[in-house]
N, C-alpha and C positions, 0 to 999 in steps of 0.2 A: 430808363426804358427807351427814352426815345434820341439818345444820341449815339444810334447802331445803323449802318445801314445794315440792309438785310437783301439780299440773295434769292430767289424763290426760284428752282428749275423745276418747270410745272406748274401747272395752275387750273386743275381738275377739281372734281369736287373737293378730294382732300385738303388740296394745297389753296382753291379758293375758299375753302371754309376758315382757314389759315388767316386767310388773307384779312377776310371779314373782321373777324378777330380783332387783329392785331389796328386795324384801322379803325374801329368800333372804339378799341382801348386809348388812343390819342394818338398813336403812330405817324409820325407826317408821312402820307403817300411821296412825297422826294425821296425820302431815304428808304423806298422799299422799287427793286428792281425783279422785275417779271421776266423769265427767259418761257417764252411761250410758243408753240408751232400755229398755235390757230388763229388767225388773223383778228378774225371775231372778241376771241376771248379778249383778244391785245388791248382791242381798240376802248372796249369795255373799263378794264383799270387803267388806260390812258384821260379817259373823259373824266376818272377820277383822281387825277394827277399821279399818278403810278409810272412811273418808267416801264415800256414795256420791250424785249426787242425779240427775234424769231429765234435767235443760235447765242452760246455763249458770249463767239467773238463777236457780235454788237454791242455786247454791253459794252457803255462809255468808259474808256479809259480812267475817266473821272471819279468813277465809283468803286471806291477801294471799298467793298462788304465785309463788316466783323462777323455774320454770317452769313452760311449758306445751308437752303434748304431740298432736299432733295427729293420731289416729290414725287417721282415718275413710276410709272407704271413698273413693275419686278422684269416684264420681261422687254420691256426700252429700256434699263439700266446699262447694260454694254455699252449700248450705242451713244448713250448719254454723256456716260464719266471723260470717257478721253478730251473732248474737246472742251468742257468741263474745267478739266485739270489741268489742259491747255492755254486758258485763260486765267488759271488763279496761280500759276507759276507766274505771272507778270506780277504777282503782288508781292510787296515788300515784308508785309506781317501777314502770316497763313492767316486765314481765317475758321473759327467753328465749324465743321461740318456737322450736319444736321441731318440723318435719315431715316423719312417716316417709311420708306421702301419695305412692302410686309416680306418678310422670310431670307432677306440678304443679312449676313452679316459685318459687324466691324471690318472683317478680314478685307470684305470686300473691296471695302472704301480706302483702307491701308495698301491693299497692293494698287490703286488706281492714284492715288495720293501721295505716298509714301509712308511707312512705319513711323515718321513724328506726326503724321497728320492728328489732330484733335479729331475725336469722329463721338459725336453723342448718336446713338440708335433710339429711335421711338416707336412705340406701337399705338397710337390713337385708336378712336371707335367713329362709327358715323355720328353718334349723338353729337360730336363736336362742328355738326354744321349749323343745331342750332345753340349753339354752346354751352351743352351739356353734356361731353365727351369728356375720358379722362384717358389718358396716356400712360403707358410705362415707358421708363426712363433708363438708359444705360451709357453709362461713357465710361471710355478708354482712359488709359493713365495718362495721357497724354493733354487730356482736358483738364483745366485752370480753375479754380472756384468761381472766378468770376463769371469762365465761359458757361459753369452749372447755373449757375444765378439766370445768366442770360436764355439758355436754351429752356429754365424751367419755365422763364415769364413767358416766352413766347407760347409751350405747350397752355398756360395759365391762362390764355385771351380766350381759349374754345373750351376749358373745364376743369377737372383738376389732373393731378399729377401725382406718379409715386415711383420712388425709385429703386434702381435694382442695383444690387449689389456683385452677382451673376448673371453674363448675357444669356448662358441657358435658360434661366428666369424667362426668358422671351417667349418660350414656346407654350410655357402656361398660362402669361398674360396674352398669348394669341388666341390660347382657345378659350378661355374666361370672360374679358373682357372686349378684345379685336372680335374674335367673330361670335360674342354672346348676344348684340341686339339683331341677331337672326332667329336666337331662340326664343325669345322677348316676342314678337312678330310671329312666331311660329305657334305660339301659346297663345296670342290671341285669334287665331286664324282655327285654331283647334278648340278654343271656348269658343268659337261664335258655331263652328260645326254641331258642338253636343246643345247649344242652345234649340239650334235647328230640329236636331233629334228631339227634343222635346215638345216640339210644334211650334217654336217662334219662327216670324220670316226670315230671311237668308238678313235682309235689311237692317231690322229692328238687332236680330241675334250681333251683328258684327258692331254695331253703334254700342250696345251695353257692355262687348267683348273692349273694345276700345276704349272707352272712357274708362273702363272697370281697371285694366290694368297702367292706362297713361297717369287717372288719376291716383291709383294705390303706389306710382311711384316717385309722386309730388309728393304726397304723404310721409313716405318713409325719407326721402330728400329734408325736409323740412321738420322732420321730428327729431328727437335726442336719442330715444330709443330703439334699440336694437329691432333688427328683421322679428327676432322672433319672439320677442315684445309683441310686437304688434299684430302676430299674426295670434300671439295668444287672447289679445285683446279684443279681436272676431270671431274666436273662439268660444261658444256656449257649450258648456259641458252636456253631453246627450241630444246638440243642434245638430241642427240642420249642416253650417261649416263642418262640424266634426266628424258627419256622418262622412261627408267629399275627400277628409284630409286622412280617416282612416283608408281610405284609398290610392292618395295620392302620397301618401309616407309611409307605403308598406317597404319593408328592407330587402325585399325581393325582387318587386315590379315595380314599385314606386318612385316617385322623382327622385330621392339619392342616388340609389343605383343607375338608373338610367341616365341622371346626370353626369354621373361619373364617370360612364363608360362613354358616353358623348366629349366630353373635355379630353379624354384620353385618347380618341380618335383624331382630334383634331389638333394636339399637340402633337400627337404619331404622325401628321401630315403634315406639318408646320417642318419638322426636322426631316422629313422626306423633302420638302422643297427645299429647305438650307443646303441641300447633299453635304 
């Protein structure tokens, strides 16, 4: 794991959670080069022995990267790849392309690279800043067993990993898991409301909302058994739960359907930004 250099263009939350990771995991900060605009950020994985520089063409002629990671905003991507690609046409052996970029495809990276380019696509979640993110996985034919090996361990610093077999796949791991710790968040913000309804303070309601689902999901993390195992498990026939969950598992109005039709929204705009 740690005789790669690695590449990072960007270094935002995504890509410094990355970052963390991988330095967290043993990664010697020498062999990790930051291509960064903000001086601050630089100076920051400088003081941690990080290579850092502003544009691609700084980085040292010295550092031939077995990866590269692309971490940049969807809509800096133009701006980004050319000079990019400008720099890694100096290398002798391509290296890995790597991009967590939401909603671009392979295609992208191949006409900015070329059609041999390796290009592995990821979809990460925010949990992976404090590394408990998990990513979907996809690469072109183009990438090497090794190069899977290597781009799974890097996904592997910030959570787990699963891979796909079709990069359309992507659009239901965007809306499942890329942008599901919104709904996570949105559910507790909507229990601590009906807490409220009830007469608790705004205070107390959000603290019992918060602990209630951060810790029911350490729980099922840490358990062998299935989701719904355990939600049988808090389940009293004729309780109190049952009374809530005849509510919230009606096939009408209840969380599946509503679920559903949420995941299908947001896969339906996943493949409107792909165009």
């Amino acid at each position: 794991m740690t005789t790669s250099n690695l590449l990072l263009l960007g270094c935002g939350k995504m890509g410094g959670a990355l970052l963390h990771g991988w330095l967290a995991e043993g990664w010697p900060p020498s062999q990790v080069c930051v291509v960064e605009a903000f001086e601050e950020t630089r100076e920051t994985w400088i003081a941690r022995g990080v290579i850092a520089v502003a544009t691609p063409a700084e980085v040292p002629e010295t550092f031939e990267p077995d990866a590269v990671l692309v971490a940049v905003k969807p809509q800096g991507l133009a701006a980004a790849l050319p000079p990019l690609a400008a720099r890694l046409a100096e290398l002798e052996i391509p290296p890995l392309l790597v991009s967590i970029v939401a909603g671009k495809p392979v295609a992208a990276f191949e006409a900015a690279f070329g059609a041999e380019a390796a290009v592995l696509r990821v979809m990460p979640n925010t949990p992976a800043a404090v590394g408990r993110g998990i990513s979907g996985l996809y690469a072109n034919a183009n990438v090497s067993d090794e190069q899977k090996e290597l781009g799974e361990q890097l996904m592997a610093a910030v959570g787990e990993t699963v891979w796909l077999a079709d990069e359309d796949l992507m659009h239901a791991v965007t809306a499942l898991s890329g942008s599901g710790p919104a709904y996570v968040f949105h559910l507790v913000e909507a229990m601590a409301k009906g807490g409220e309804a009830l007469g608790l303070d705004a205070e107390t309601a959000m603290r019992l909302a918060r602990a209630t689902v951060s810790g029911s999901g350490e729980l099922m993390n840490q358990s062998p058994e299935t989701a719904a195992t355990l939600r049988v498990n808090v389940t009293s026939p004729g309780g109190t739960t049952a009374a809530a969950l005849a509510v919230l598992m009606d096939a009408d109005k209840g969380f599946p359907p509503l679920l559903t039709e949420a995941l299908a929204a947001a896969a339906r705009r996943s493949r409107e930004l792909a165009g």
